[in-house]
C-alpha positions in Angstrom: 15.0 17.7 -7.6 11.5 16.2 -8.2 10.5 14.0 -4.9 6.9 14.5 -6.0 5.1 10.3 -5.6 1.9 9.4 -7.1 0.1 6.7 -5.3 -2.7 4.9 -7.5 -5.5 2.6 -6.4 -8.3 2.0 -4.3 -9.6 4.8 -1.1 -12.6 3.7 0.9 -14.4 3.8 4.0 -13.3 1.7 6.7 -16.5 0.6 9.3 -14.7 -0.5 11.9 -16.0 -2.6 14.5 -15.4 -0.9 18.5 -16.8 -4.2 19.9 -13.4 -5.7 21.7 -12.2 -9.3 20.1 -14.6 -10.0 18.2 -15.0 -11.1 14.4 -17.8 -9.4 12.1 -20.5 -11.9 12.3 -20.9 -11.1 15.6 -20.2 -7.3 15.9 -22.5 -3.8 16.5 -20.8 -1.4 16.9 -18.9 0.7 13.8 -16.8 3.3 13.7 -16.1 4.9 10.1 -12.6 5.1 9.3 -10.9 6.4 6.2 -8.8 3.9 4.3 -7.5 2.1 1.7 -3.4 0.6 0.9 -2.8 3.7 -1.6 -4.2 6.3 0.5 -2.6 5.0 3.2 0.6 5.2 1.7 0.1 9.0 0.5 -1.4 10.0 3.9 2.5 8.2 5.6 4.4 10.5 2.9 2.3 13.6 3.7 2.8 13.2 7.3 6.1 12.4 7.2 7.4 15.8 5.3 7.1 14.4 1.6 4.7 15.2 -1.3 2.4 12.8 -1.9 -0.3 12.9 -4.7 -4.1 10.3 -4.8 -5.2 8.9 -7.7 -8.5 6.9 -7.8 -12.1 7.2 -7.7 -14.6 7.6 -4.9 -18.8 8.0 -5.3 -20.1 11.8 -5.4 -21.7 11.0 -2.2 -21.0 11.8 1.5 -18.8 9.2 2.3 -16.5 10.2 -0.7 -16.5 14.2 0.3 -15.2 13.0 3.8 -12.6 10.4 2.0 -11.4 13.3 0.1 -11.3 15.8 2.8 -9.7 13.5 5.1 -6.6 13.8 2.1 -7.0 17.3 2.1 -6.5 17.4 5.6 -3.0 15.4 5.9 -1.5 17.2 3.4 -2.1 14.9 0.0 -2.6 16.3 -3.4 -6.4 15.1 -4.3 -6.5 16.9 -7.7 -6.6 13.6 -9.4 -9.3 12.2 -7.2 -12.4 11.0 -9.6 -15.8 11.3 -8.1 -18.5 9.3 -9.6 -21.5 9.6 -10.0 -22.9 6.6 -10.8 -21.2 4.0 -8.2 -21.1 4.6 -4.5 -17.9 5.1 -2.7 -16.5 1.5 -1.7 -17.5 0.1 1.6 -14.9 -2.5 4.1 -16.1 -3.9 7.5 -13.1 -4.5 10.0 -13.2 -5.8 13.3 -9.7 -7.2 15.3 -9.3 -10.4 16.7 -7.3 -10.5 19.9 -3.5 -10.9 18.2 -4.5 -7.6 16.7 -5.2 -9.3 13.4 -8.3 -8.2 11.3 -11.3 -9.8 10.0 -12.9 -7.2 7.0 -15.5 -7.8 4.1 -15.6 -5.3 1.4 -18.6 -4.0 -0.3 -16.8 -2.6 -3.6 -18.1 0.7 -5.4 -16.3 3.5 -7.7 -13.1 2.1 -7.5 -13.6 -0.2 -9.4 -14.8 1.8 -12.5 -11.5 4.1 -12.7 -10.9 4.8 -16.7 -7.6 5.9 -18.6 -9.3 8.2 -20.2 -10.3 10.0 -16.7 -7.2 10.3 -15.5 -4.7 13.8 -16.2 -1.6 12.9 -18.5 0.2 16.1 -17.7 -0.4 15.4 -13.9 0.7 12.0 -14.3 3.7 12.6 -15.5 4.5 14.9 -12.9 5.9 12.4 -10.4 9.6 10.7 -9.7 7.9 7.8 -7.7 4.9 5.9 -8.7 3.6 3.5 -6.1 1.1 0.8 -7.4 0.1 -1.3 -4.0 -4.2 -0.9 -4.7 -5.4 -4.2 -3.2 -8.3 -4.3 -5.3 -7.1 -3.0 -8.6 -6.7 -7.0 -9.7 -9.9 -7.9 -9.5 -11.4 -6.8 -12.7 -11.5 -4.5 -15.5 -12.2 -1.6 -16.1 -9.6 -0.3 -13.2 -7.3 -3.7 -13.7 -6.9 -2.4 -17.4 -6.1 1.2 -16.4 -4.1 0.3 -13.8 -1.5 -2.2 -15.8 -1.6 0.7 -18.5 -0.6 3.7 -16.5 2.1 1.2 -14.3 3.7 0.4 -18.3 3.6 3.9 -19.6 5.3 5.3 -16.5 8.0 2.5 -16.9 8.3 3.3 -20.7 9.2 7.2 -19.3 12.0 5.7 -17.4 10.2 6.7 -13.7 10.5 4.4 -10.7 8.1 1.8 -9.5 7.1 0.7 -6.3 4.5 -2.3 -6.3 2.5 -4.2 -3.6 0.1 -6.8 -4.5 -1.8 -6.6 -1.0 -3.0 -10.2 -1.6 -6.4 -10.5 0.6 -7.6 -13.9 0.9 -11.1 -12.5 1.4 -11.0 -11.0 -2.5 -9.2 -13.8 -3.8 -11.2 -17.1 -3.0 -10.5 -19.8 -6.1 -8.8 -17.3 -7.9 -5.7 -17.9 -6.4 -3.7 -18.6 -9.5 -5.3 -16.0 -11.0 -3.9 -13.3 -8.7 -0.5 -14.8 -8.9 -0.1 -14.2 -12.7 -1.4 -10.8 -12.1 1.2 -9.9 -9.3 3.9 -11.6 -11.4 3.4 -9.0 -13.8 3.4 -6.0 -11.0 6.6 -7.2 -10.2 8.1 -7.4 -13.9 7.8 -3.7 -14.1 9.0 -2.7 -10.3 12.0 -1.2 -8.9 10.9 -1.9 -5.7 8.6 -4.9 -4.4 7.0 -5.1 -0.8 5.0 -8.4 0.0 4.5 -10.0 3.1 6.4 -13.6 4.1 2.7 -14.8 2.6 2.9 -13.0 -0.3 6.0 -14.3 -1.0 5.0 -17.7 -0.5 1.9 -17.7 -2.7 3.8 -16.2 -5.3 6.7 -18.2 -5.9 5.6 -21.3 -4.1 8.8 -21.2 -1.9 9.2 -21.3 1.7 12.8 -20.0 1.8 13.0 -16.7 2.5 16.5 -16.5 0.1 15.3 -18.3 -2.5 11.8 -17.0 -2.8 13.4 -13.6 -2.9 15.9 -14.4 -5.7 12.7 -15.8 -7.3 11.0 -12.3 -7.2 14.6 -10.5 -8.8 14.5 -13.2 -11.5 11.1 -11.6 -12.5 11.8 -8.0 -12.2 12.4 -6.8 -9.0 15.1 -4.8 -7.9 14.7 -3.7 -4.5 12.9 -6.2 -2.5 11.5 -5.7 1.0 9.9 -9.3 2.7 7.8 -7.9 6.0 8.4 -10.4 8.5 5.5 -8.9 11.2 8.0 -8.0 14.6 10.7 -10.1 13.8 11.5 -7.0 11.1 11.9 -6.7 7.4 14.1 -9.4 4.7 15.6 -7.2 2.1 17.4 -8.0 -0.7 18.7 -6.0 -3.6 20.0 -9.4 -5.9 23.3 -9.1 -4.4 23.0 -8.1 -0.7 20.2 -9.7 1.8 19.9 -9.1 5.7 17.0 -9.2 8.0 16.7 -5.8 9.6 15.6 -5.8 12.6 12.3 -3.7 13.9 11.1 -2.2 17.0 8.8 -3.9 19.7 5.7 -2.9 20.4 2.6 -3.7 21.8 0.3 -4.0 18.6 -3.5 -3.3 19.1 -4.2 -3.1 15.9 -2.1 -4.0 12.3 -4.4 -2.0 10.2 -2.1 -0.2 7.9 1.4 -0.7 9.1 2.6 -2.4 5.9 1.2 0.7 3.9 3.0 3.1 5.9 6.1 1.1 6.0 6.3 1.3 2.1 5.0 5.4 2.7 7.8 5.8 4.7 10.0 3.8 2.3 9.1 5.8 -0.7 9.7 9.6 1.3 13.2 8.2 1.8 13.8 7.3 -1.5 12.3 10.6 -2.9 15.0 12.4 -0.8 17.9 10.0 -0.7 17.7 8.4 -3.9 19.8 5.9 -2.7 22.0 3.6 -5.5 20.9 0.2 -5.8 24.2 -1.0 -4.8 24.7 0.9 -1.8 23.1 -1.7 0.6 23.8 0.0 3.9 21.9 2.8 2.9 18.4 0.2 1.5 19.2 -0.9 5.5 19.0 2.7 7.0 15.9 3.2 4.8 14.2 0.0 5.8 14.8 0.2 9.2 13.5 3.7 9.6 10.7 1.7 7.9 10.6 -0.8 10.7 9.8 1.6 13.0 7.1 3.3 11.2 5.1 0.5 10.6 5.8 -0.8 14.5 4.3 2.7 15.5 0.9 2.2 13.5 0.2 -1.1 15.2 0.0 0.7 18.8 -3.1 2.9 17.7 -6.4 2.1 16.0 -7.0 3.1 12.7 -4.6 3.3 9.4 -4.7 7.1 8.7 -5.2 8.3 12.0 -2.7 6.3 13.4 0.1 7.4 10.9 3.1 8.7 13.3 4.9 12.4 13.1 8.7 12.5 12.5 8.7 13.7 15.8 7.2 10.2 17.5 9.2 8.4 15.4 12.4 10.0 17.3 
């Protein structure tokens, strides 16, 4: 069986600020941090037991060597990692307010220049699971081009789709209508959907968890996970919806926990392949999820805060 997943999109250095409660205006102090939502997602696979493969583009320079290496290290297949050498490796600031919520900029590079052309067809094709969830991929072309391409090839072939538009408000500033269009089409092609209760909001324009939710199936989706922050995840498959509860935790910093809920979403599916019907099973899943995501909010860092199977028991 073929639980290989591809995760496409944007990886980058995070600098993240060490000064404590503090937004970036006003910080010093930087730590550098590997990151970005795909990456993220691979690394949560990796670490959990699954295969997990990159694909994006980082500068030929220092800070794209360590970006790559830090893949190598948890375990992710980095063969389709592009390294420019014309555009730096992409840059975000992050510092955390005292809720544990983060204030970033990004200063964007190589990932924006990712071409079909560059990309491996055979190694492509390899996966069962393709996760789109970049949170820059939108933006522009070229990489907004090649990433719609490659997400309607792979549904052409049949192969399952996860998608996460990752709105940031940051990126998105008077383009707001601009982004919903763009994530409206994501979700055409999806077989499974993970947005925040913002997301969902800014999408459909509904406040209703149920409603907005049938909103998103109406488009596309099949599988559709709502993150609700402690109070646990809404999911819905078109015919079932329950909010699943997650754990409690002290969070110190949200960096990542929604990418490694949907990593630890996608390992499941990869090994259970569970029928789109069989709702008590999507529940298992997510709430495994819960937990995952919970765990990431206790530690600094996205990657490096990525629990083992074993902390997760």
């Amino acid at each position: 069986m073929n639980s290989s997943i591809i995760c496409i999109g944007e990886l980058l250095i995070d600098f993240f600020c060490t000064d404590v409660d503090i937004n970036l205006s006003d910080g010093e102090s930087f730590q550098k941090q590997a990151g970005g939502a795909p990456a993220n997602v691979c690394a949560t696979i990796a670490k959990l037991g699954g295969t997990a493969q990159f694909c994006g583009k980082v500068g030929n320079d220092p800070f794209g060597h360590f970006l790559k290496k830090t893949l190598d290290d948890a375990k992710v297949n980095t063969s389709m990692i592009v390294l420019d050498d014309v555009h730096p490796t992409t840059l975000a600031f992050v510092s955390l307010q005292a809720n544990g919520e983060r204030d970033f900029i990004f200063n964007r590079g190589a990932d924006a220049f990712l071409l079909e052309e560059e990309l491996d067809e055979d190694k492509l094709n390899e996966a069962a699971i393709y996760h789109f969830g970049s949170a820059t991929a939108l933006l522009n072309d070229p990489f907004q081009t090649t990433y719609f391409t490659v997400m309607r090839n792979v549904k052409n072939k049949g192969k399952f789709i996860s998608f996460d538009p990752n709105f940031r408000i940051d990126l998105w500033k008077n383009k707001q209508t601009e982004f919903i269009e763009l994530a409206k089409k994501g979700i055409a092609l999806a077989d499974f959907v993970k947005v925040s209760e913002e997301e969902l909001h800014i999408i459909t324009g509904i406040s209703d968890l149920a409603e907005g939710t049938q909103a998103l199936h109406q488009i596309g989706a099949k599988i559709i996970a709502v993150t609700l922050g402690s109070e646990g995840t809404y999911l819905s498959n078109g015919r079932n919806s329950e909010i699943v509860p997650s754990v409690k935790v002290k969070s110190i910093d949200s960096t990542g926990a929604g990418d490694a809920f949907v990593g630890a979403t996608l390992y499941q599916f990869a090994n259970v392949k569970p029928a789109l019907e069989d709702f008590e099973v999507l529940k298992k899943i997510i709430s495994f999820s819960n937990k995952v995501g919970a765990l990431v909010c206790t530690k600094v860092g996205a990657i490096s805060a990525i629990p083992t199977l074993d902390e997760i028991k």
